[in-house]
FIDRENBA-293190 format. One record per residue (C-alpha): residue in one letter; x, y, z. Coordinates in nm, 3 decimals, padded with zeros to 5 digits. Layout:
! FIDRENBA-293190
aa|u|v|w
A|X|Y|Z $
...
This chain:
! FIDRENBA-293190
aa|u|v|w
X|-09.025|-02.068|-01.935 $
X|-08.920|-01.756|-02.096 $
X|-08.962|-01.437|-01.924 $
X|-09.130|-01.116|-02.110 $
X|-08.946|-00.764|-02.157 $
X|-09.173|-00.634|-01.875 $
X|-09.050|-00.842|-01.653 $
X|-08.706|-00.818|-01.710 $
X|-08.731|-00.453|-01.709 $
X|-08.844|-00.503|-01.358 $
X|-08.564|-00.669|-01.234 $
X|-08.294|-00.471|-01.385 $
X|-08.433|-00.179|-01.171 $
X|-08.525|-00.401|-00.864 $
X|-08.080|-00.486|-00.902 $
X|-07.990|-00.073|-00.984 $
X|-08.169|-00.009|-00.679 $
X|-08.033|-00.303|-00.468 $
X|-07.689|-00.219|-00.572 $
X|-07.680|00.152|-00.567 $
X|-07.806|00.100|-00.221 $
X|-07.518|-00.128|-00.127 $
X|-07.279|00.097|-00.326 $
X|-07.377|00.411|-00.151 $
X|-07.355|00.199|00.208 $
X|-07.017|00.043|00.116 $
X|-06.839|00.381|00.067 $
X|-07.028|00.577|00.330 $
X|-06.901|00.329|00.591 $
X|-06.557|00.292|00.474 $
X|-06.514|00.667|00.582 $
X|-06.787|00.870|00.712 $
X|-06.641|01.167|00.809 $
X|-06.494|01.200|00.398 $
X|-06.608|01.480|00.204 $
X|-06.563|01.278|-00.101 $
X|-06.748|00.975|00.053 $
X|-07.068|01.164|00.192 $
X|-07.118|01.352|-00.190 $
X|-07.064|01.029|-00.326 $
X|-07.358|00.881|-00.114 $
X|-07.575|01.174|-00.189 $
X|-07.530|01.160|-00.569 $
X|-07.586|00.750|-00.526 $
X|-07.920|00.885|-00.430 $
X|-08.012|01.152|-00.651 $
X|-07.921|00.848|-00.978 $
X|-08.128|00.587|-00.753 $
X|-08.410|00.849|-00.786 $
X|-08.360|00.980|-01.134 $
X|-08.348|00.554|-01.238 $
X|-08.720|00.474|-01.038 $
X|-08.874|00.781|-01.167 $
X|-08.805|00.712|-01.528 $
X|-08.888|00.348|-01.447 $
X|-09.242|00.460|-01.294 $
X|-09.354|00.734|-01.515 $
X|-09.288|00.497|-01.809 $
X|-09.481|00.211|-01.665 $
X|-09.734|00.441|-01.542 $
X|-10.130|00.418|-01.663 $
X|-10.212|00.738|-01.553 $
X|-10.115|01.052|-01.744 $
X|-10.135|01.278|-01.460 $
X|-09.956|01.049|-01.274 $
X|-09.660|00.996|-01.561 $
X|-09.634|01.364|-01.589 $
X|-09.567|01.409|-01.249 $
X|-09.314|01.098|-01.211 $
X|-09.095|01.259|-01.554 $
X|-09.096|01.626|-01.395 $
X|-08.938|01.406|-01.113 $
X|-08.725|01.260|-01.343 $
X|-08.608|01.507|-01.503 $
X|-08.550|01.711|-01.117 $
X|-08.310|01.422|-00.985 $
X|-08.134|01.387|-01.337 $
X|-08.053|01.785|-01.284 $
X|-07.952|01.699|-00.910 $
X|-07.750|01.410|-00.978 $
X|-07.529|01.605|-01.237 $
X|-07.519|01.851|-00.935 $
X|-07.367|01.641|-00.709 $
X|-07.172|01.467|-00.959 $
X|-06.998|01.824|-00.992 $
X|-06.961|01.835|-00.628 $
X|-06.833|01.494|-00.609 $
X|-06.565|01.470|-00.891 $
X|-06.464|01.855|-00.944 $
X|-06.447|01.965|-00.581 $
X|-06.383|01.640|-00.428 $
X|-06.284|01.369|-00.644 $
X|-05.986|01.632|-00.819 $
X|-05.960|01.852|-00.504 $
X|-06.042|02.174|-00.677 $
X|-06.273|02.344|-00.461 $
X|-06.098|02.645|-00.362 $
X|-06.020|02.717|-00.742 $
X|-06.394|02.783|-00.882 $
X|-06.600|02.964|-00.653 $
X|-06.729|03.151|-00.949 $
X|-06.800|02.847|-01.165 $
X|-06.971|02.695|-00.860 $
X|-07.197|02.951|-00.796 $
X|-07.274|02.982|-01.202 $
X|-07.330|02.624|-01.229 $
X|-07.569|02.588|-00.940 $
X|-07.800|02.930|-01.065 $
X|-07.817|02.752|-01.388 $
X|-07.971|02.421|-01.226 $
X|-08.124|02.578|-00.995 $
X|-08.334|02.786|-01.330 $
X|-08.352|02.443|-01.460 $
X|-08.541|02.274|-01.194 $
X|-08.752|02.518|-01.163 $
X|-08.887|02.506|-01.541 $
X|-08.888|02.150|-01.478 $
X|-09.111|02.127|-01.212 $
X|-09.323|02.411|-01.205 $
X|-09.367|02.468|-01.603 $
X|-09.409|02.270|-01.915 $
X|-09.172|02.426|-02.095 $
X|-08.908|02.057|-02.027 $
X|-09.161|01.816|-01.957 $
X|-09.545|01.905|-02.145 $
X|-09.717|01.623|-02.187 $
X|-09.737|01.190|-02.195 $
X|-09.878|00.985|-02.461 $
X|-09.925|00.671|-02.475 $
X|-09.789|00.385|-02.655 $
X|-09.770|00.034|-02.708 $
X|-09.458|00.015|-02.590 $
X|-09.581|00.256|-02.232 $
X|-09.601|00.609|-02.157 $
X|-09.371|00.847|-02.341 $
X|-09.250|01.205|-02.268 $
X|-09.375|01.473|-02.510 $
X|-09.076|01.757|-02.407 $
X|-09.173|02.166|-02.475 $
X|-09.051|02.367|-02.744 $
X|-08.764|02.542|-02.578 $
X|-08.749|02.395|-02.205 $
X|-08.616|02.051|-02.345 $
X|-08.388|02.236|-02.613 $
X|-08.224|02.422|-02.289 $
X|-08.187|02.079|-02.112 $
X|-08.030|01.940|-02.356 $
X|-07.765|02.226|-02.424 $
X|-07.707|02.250|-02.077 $
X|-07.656|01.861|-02.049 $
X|-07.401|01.878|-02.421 $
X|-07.217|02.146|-02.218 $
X|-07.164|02.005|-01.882 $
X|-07.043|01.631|-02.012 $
X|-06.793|01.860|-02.236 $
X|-06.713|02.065|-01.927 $
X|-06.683|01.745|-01.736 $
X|-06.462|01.553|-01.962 $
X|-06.232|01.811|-02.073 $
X|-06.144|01.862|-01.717 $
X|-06.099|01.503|-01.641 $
X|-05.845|01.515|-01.928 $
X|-05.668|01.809|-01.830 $
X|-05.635|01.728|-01.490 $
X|-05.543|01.340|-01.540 $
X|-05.163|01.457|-01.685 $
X|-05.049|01.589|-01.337 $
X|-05.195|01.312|-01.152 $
X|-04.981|01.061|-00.978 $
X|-04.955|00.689|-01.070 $
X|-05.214|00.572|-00.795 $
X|-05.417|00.838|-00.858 $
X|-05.398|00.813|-01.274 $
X|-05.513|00.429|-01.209 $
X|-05.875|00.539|-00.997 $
X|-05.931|00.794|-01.259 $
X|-05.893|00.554|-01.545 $
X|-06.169|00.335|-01.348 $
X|-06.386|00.686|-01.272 $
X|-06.362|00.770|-01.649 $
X|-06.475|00.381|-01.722 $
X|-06.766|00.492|-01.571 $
X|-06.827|00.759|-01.700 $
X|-06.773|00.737|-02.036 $
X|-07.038|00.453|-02.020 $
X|-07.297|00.685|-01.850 $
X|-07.231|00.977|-02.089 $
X|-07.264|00.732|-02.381 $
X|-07.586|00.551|-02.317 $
X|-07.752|00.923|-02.177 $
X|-07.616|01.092|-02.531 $
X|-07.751|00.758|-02.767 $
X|-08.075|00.727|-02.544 $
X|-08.159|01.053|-02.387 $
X|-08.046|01.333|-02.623 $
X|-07.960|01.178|-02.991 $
X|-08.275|00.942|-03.001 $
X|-08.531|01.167|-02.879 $
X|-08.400|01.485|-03.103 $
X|-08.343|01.241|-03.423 $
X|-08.686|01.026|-03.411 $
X|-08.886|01.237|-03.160 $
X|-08.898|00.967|-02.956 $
X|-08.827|00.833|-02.613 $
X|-08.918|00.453|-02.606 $
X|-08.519|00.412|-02.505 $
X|-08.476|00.677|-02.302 $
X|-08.518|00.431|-01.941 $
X|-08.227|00.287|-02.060 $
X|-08.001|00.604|-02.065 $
X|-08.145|00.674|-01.761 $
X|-08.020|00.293|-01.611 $
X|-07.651|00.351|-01.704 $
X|-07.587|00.585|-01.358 $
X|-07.525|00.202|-01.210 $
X|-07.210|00.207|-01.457 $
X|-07.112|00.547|-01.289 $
X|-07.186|00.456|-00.938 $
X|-07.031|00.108|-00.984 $
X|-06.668|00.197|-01.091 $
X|-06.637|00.465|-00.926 $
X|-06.722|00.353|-00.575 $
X|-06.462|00.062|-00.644 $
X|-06.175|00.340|-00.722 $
X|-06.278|00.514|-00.366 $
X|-06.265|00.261|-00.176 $
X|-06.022|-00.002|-00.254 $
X|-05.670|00.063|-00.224 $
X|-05.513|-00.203|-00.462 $
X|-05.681|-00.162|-00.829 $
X|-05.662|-00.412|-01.061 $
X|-05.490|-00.311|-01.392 $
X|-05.785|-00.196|-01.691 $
X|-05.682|-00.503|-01.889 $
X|-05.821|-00.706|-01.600 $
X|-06.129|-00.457|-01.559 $
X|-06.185|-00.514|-01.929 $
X|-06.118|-00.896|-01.944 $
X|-06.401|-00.897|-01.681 $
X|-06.634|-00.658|-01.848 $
X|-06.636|-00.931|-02.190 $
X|-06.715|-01.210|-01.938 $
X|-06.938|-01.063|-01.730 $
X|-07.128|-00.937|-02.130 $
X|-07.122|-01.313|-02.263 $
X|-07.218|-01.456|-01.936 $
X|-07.508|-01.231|-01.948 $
X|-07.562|-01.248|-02.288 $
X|-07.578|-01.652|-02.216 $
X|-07.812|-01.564|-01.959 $
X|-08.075|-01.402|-02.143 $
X|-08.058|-01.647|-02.436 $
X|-08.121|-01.916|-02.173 $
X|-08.435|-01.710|-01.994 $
X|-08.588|-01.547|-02.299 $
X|-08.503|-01.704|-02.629 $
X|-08.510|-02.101|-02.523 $
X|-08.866|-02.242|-02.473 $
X|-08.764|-02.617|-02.492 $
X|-08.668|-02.735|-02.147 $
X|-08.354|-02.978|-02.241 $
X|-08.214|-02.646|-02.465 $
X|-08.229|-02.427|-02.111 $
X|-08.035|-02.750|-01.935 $
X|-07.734|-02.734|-02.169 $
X|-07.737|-02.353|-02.205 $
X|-07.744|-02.349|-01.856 $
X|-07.433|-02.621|-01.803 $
X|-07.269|-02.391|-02.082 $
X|-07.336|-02.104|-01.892 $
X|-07.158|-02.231|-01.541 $
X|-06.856|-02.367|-01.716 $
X|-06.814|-02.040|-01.900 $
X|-06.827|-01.856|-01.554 $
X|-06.577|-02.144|-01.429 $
X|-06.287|-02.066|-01.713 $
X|-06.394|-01.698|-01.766 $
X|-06.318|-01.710|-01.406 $
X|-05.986|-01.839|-01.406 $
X|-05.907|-01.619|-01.763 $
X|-05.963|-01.324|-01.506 $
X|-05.716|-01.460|-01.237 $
X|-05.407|-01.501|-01.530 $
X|-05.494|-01.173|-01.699 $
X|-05.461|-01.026|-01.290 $
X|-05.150|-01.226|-01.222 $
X|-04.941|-01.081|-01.557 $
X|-05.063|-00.742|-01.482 $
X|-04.949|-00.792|-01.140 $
X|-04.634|-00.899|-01.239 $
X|-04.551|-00.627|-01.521 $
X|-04.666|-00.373|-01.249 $
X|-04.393|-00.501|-00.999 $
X|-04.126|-00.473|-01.317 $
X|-04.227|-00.140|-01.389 $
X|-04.215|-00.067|-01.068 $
X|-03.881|-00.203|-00.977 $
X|-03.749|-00.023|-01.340 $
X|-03.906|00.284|-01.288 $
X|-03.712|00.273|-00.884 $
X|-03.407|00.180|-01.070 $
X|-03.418|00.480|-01.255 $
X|-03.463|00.703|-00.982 $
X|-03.164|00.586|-00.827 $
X|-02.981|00.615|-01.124 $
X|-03.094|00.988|-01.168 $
X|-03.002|01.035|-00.768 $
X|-02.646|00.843|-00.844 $
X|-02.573|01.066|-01.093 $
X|-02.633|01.402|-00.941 $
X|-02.476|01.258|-00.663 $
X|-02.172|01.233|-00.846 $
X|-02.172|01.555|-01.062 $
X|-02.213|01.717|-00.648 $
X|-01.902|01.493|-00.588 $
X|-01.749|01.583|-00.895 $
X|-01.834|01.991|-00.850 $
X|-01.702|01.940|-00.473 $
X|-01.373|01.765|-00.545 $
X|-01.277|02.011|-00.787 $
X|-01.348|02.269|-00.534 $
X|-01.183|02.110|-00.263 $
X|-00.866|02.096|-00.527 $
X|-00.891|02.410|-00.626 $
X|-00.914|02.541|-00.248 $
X|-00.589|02.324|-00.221 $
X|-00.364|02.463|-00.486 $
X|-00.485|02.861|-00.361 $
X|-00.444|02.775|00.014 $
X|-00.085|02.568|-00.029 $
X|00.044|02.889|-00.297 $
X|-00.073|03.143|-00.006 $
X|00.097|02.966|00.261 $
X|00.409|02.851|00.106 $
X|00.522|03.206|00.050 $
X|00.553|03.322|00.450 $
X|00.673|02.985|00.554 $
X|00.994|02.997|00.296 $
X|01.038|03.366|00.440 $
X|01.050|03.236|00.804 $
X|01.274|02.935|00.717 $
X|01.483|03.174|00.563 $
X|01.507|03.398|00.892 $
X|01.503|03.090|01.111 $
X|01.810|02.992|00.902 $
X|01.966|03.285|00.918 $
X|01.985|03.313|01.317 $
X|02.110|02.994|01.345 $
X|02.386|03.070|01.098 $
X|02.428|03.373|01.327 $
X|02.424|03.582|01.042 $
X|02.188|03.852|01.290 $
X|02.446|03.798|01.586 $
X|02.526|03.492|01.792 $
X|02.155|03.420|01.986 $
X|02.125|03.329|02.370 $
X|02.225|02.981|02.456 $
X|01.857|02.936|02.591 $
X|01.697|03.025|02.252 $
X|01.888|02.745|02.019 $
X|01.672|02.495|02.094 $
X|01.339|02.634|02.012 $
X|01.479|02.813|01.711 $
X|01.572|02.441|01.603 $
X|01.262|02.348|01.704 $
X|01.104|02.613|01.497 $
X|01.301|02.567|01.197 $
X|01.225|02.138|01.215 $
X|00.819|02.266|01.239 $
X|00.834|02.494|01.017 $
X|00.989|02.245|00.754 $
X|00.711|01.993|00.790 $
X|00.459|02.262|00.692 $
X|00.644|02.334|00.379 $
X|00.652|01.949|00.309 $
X|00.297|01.953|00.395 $
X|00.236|02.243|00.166 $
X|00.451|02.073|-00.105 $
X|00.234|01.779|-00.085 $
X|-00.081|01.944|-00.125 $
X|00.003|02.115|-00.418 $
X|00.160|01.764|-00.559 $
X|-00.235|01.664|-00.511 $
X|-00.375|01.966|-00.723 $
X|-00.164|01.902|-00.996 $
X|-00.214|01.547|-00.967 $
X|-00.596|01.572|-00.926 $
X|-00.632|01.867|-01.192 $
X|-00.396|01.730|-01.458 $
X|-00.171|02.008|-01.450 $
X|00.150|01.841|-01.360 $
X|00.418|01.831|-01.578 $
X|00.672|01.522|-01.641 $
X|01.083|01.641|-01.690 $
X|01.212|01.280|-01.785 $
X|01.590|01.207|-01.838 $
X|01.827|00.864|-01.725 $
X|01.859|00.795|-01.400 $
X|02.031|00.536|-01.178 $
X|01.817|00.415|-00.906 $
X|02.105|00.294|-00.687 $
X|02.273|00.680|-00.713 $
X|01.920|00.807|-00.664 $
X|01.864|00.602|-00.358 $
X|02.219|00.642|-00.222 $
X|02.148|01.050|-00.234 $
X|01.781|00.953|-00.056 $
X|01.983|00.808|00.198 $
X|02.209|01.110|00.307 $
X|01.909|01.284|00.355 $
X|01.750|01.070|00.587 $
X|02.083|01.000|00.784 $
X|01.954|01.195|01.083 $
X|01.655|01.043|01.106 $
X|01.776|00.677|01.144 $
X|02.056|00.778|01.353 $
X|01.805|00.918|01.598 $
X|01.574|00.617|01.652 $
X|01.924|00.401|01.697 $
X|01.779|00.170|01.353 $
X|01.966|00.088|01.026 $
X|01.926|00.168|00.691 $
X|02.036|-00.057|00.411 $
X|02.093|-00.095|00.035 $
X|02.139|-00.415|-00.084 $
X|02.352|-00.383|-00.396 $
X|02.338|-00.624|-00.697 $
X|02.558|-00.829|-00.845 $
X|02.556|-00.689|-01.241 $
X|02.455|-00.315|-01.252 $
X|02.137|-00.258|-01.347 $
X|02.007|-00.029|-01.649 $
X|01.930|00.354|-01.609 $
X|01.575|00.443|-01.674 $
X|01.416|00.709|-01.818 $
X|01.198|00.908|-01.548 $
X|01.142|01.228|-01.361 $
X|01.397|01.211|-01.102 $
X|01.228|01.480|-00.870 $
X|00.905|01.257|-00.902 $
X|01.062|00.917|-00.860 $
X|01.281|01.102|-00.550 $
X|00.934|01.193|-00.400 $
X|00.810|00.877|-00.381 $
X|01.068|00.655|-00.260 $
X|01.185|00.919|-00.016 $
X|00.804|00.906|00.086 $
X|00.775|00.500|00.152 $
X|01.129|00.484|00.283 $
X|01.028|00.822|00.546 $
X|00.717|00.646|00.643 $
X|00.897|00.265|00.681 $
X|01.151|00.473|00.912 $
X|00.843|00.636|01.120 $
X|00.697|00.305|01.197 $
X|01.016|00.096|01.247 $
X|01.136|00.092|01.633 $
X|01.359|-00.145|01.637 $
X|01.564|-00.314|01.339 $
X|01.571|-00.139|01.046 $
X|01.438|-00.067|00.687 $
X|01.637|-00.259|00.354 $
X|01.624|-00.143|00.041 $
X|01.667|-00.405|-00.291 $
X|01.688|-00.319|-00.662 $
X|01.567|-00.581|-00.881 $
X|01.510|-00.669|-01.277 $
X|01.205|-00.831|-01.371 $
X|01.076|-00.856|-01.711 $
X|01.175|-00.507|-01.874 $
X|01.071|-00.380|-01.525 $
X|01.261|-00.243|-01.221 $
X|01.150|-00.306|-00.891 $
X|01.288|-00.110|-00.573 $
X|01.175|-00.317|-00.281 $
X|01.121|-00.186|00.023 $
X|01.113|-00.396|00.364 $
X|01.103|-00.289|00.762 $
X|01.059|-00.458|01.098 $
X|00.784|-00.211|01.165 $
X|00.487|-00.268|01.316 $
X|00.295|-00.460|01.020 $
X|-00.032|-00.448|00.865 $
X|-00.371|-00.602|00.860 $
X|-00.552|-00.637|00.530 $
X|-00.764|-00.388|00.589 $
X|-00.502|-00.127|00.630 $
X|-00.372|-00.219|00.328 $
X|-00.640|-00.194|00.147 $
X|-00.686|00.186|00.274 $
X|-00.356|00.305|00.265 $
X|-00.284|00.430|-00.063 $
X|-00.572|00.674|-00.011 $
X|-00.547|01.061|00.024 $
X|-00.602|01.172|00.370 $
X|-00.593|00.853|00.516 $
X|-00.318|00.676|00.835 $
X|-00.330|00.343|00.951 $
X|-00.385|00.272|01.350 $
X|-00.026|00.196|01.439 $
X|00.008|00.583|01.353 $
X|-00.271|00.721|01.494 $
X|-00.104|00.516|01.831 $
X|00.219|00.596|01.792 $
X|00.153|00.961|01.738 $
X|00.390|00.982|01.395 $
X|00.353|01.270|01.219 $
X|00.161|01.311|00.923 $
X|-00.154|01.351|00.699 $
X|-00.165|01.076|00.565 $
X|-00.067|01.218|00.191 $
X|00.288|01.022|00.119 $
X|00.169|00.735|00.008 $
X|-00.106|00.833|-00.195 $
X|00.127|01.074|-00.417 $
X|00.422|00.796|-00.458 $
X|00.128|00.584|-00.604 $
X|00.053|00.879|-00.841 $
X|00.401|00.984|-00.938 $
X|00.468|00.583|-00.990 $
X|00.142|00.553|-01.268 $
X|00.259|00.854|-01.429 $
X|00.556|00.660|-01.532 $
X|00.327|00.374|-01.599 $
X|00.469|00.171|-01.310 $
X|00.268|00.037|-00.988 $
X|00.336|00.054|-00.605 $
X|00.142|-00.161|-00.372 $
X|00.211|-00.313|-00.008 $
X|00.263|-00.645|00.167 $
X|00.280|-00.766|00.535 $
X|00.226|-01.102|00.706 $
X|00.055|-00.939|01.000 $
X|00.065|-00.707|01.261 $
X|00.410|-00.669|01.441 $
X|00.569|-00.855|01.193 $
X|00.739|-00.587|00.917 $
X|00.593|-00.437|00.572 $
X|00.757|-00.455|00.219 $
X|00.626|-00.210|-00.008 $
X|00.722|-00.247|-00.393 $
X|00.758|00.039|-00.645 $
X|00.754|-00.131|-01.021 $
X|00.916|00.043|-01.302 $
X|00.945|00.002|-01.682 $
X|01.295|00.025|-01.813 $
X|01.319|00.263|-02.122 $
């Protein structure tokens, strides 16, 4: 049996009212003490009321009666776009503190409005009736200045919600786009129904059904308060074209099918569309759920990559610094310490007069200080260059086993002291001079074979030449106290000693090895380090081109 349009009307308001009441509950209880949640309550009332007085003054049979329920109508329309302004500008965008002026403008202007509504006929004058029930016969200039007033606070409304969404944040942006849903469906069916029809056919036979689409408002936009994870608004609008065709298949089932087998199979048509309109929800939620998480993880990616690289231009800005604090520091101290070497020198030479017997040894102690500073010093500065490009390369031929031999006499007194030898093992053709910069190449052997000596207590420290491949190789090997692989993975890096000094209190920073690496590359050679294991000797290897 099909149902008439009375009766249907009927139970589209009996469900606004059952679900604005459940809507209104739902986000009440889900945080009383909210601002936001209490004005959204109130204006779930003030649309419950503007919906059942429209609903009553159009069914009404009394014109007394009709008049009375649209002046009611037409009050709880003006107080739900009240606290619709409450809710959404003040609340809903957290911009109360910003408009006190607007706020006071907009509620004297409703305020003026209600009044003419209820206690003139200037908005609501009359009722006639019609086939269709009883319609609203507006005044002259009352319903003209409800209508401006209603053109001008949508367009105040929506250009705000536009200017605002821009600076919202991704969360945020998502319950807006479900708020605006809403809205955009209210303002659409009140414009069509409530302003354009009346105005353009001086008529309001749809006007209930303006008046109807607050449930779109009320709907959405309780879902964006209170849930925390929003579906995507592909999902919202897959649902919206099932939920339309299901009802769509409803109605044709209820109103437009008489014969009783028809309503059977348009009502098994109906439940299996529900079943796969259903499941055509759950996929469109699951790829929007996914895409989200890619975003998500791209859009993390890229802050991290954004944080990386300033990182690294700080790094950058720092190490420069640091350099350049280097080279100043190392040109300022290098300058006194040559001048007290030079002194120091001098009254050991007894150039000043032959010093107490008492004072030798602490001059000599004194002058040995003093020259680790300046090798210090020279290192440091060997790392500016180095670091800021500005080191220059003076190549000419050189014999490695001369060089070496020379490297040797200087380090005489240090092997003699720690009772160790020191060997060069010769080969048996001569090998090839190369073409390098022999103060460079000096540096860093002198620096490998100083630091085998350091860590060598008993035995002794060999030195080979070797040809490999266009390539010279001087090989360096001690009895020392070994390595792990972890220190030699760390030890051609500035600043940095391995344990077996730090314990044996050598001296130090930890810059030798680090600059014979970088003197070595600048000739396009190598160095690197070998050791079977801890007290069981080093080799270190410098590599060479010949040319």
């Amino acid at each position: 049996m099909a149902f008439d349009i009375e009766t249907i009307n009927r139970l589209i308001v009996l469900f606004i009212n059952a679900f604005g009441i459940f809507l209104g509950a739902w986000v009440l209880f889900a945080n009383r003490k909210a601002a936001l949640n209490r004005r959204f309550t109130l204006m779930t009332i003030a649309g419950l009321l503007w919906v059942n007085s429209a609903y009553l003054g159009f069914s009404s049979k009394d014109v007394s009666t009709a008049v009375a329920l649209y002046k009611l109508n037409g009050i709880s329309a003006l107080l739900t776009a009240l606290t619709f302004y409450y809710f959404f500008i003040l609340s809903f965008l957290k911009e109360e503190e910003k408009h006190s002026l607007l706020n006071k403008i907009i509620l004297l202007v409703i305020f003026l409005l209600i009044c003419l509504t209820g206690f003139t006929d200037l908005v609501v004058k009359d009722v006639r009736w019609k086939e269709f029930g009883m319609e609203i016969i507006h005044g002259e200039y009352g319903g003209i200045a409800y209508y401006l007033f209603a053109f001008f606070f949508i367009l105040l409304m929506a250009v705000w919600l536009i200017r605002k969404y821009f600076v919202l944040s991704i969360q945020e942006k998502q319950k807006t786009q479900y708020f605006f849903i809403g809205i955009i469906l209210w303002m659409f069916f009140n414009i069509v129904f409530n302003t354009l029809i009346p105005l353009i056919f001086n008529t309001a036979r749809y006007q209930h059904f303006g008046d109807y689409s607050i449930i779109f408002l009320l709907g959405f936009t309780a879902y964006a308060i209170v849930r925390r994870q929003l579906f995507g608004i592909k999902v919202l609008l897959t649902a919206l074209l099932v939920v339309l065709i299901a009802i769509l298949l409803l109605l044709n089932t209820l109103l437009f099918t008489e014969n009783t087998p028809f309503q059977i199979l348009n009502g098994i048509i109906f439940i299996v569309f529900l079943f796969f309109g259903y499941y055509l929800i759950k996929s469109v939620q699951t790829e929007i759920k996914r895409r989200e998480e890619l975003e998500e993880l791209t859009s993390r990616l890229e802050r991290v990559n954004v944080e990386l690289a300033t990182a690294y231009k700080k790094l950058e800005r720092l190490d420069k610094a640091k350099t350049e604090f280097l080279s100043i520091a190392s040109h300022q101290l290098r300058t006194p310490l040559t001048a007290v070497k030079g002194y120091i020198s001098m009254m050991l030479e007894k150039i000043y007069g032959k010093p107490p017997k008492k004072m030798i040894k602490p001059l000599e102690n004194i002058y040995a200080s003093n020259e680790r500073l300046i090798r210090l010093i020279n290192s440091l500065l060997n790392i500016s260059r180095i670091e800021t490009g500005k080191i220059e390369m003076n190549l000419e031929k050189v014999s490695l086993e001369k060089l070496i031999n020379d490297i040797f006499g200087d380090l005489k007194q240090a092997v003699e002291g720690k009772d160790i030898f020191l060997e060069l093992k010769k080969t048996k053709e001569p090998l090839p001079e190369i073409s390098v910069d022999k103060d460079k190449i000096r540096q860093a052997i002198m620096n490998i074979l100083d630091n085998a000596i350091k860590y060598t207590e008993r035995g002794g420290v060999t030195v080979k030449l070797k040809a490999v491949k266009q390539k010279l190789q001087i090989i360096i090997s001690d009895t020392g106290e070994g390595m792990t692989g972890d220190e030699i993975s760390n030890l051609f890096v500035s600043f940095t000693r391995g344990k077996a000094g730090v314990r044996m209190w050598t001296e130090g920073a930890g810059l030798g090895l680090y600059i014979a690496k970088k003197f070595a590359e600048m000739h396009n050679g190598k160095v690197w380090a070998e050791s079977p294991g801890k007290g069981r000797g080093s080799t270190f290897y410098i590599e060479l081109p010949i040319k």
